[in-house]
C-alpha positions in Angstrom: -15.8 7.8 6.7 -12.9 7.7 9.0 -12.2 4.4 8.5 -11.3 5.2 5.0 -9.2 8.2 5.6 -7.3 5.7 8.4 -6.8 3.1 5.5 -5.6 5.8 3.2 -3.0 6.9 5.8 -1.7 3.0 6.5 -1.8 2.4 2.8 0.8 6.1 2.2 3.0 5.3 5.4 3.4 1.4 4.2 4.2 2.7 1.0 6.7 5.1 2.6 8.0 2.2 5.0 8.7 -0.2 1.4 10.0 2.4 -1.0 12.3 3.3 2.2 13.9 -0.7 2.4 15.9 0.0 -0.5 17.6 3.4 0.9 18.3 1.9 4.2 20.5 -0.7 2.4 20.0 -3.6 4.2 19.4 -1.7 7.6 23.0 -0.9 7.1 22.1 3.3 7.0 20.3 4.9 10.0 17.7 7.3 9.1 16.5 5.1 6.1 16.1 2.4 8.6 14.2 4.3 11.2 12.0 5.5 8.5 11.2 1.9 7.3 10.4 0.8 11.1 8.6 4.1 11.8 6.5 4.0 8.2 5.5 -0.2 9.3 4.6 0.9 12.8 2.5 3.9 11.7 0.9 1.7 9.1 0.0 -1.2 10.8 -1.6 0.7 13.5 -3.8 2.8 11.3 -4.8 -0.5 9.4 -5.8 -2.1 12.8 -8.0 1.0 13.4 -9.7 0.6 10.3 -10.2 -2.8 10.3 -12.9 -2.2 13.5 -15.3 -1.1 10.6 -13.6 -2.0 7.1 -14.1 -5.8 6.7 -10.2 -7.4 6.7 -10.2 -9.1 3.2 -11.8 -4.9 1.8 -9.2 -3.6 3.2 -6.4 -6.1 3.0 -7.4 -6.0 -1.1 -7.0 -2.1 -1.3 -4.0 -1.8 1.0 -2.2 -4.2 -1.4 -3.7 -3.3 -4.5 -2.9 0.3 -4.2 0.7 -0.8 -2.5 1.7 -2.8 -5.0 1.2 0.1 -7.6 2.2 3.2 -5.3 5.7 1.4 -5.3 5.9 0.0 -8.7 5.4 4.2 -9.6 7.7 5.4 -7.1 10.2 3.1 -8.2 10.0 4.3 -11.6 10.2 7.9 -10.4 12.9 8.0 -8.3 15.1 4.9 -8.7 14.6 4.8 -12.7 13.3 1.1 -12.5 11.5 0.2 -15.3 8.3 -0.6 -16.5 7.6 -3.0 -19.1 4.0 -2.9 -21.1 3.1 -6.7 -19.0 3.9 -4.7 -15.3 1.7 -1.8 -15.9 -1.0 -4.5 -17.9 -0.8 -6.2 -14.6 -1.2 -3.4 -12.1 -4.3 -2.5 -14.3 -5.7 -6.2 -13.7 -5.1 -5.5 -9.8 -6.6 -1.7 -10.1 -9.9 -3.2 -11.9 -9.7 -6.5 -9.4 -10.1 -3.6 -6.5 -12.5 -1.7 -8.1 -14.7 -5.0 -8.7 -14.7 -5.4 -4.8 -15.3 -2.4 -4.2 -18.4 -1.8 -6.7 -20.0 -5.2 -7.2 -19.0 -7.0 -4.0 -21.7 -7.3 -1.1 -19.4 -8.4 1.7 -17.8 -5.0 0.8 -19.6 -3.3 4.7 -21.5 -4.1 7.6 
């Protein structure tokens, strides 16, 4: 159960650590820029404790599945980008792919 709340933390803090490249302009602003190295380091760390009992291709398929939409929404939120009817038809695609994985798949755990 751990393992899960460990992805869950990797998956917020790289989601953090991307939604954070576009504040720190480049690396040209500070804090924004510390906040993108900080979010990757805590990320990656948390997905290489998970991966000791999440198989890699699980976990890589939820970290980047969930990613991909955490920062299509919080780009919509905060920096007003938009989101045409074929984006959020594809993010769906990726939701169902995970959930697929996740329900039918027998490589899923140990």
């Amino acid at each position: 159960m751990k393992s899960w709340i460990f992805l869950g933390i990797a998956i917020v803090a790289e989601v953090v650590a991307t939604t954070g490249l576009k504040a720190s302009e480049g690396f040209t602003r500070l804090w924004p820029s510390v906040l993108v190295i900080t979010g990757y380091a805590v990320a990656f760390y948390f997905l290489s404790i998970t991966l000791k009992e999440i198989p890699v291709g699980l976990a890589y398929a939820i970290w980047a599945g969930l990613g991909i939409v955490l920062v299509a929404f919080i780009g919509w939120l905060i920096y007003g980008q938009t989101l045409d009817a074929a984006s959020v038809i594809g993010m769906g695609l990726i939701i169902a792919g995970v959930v697929v994985i996740n329900v039918f798949s027998r490589t899923t755990l140990p």
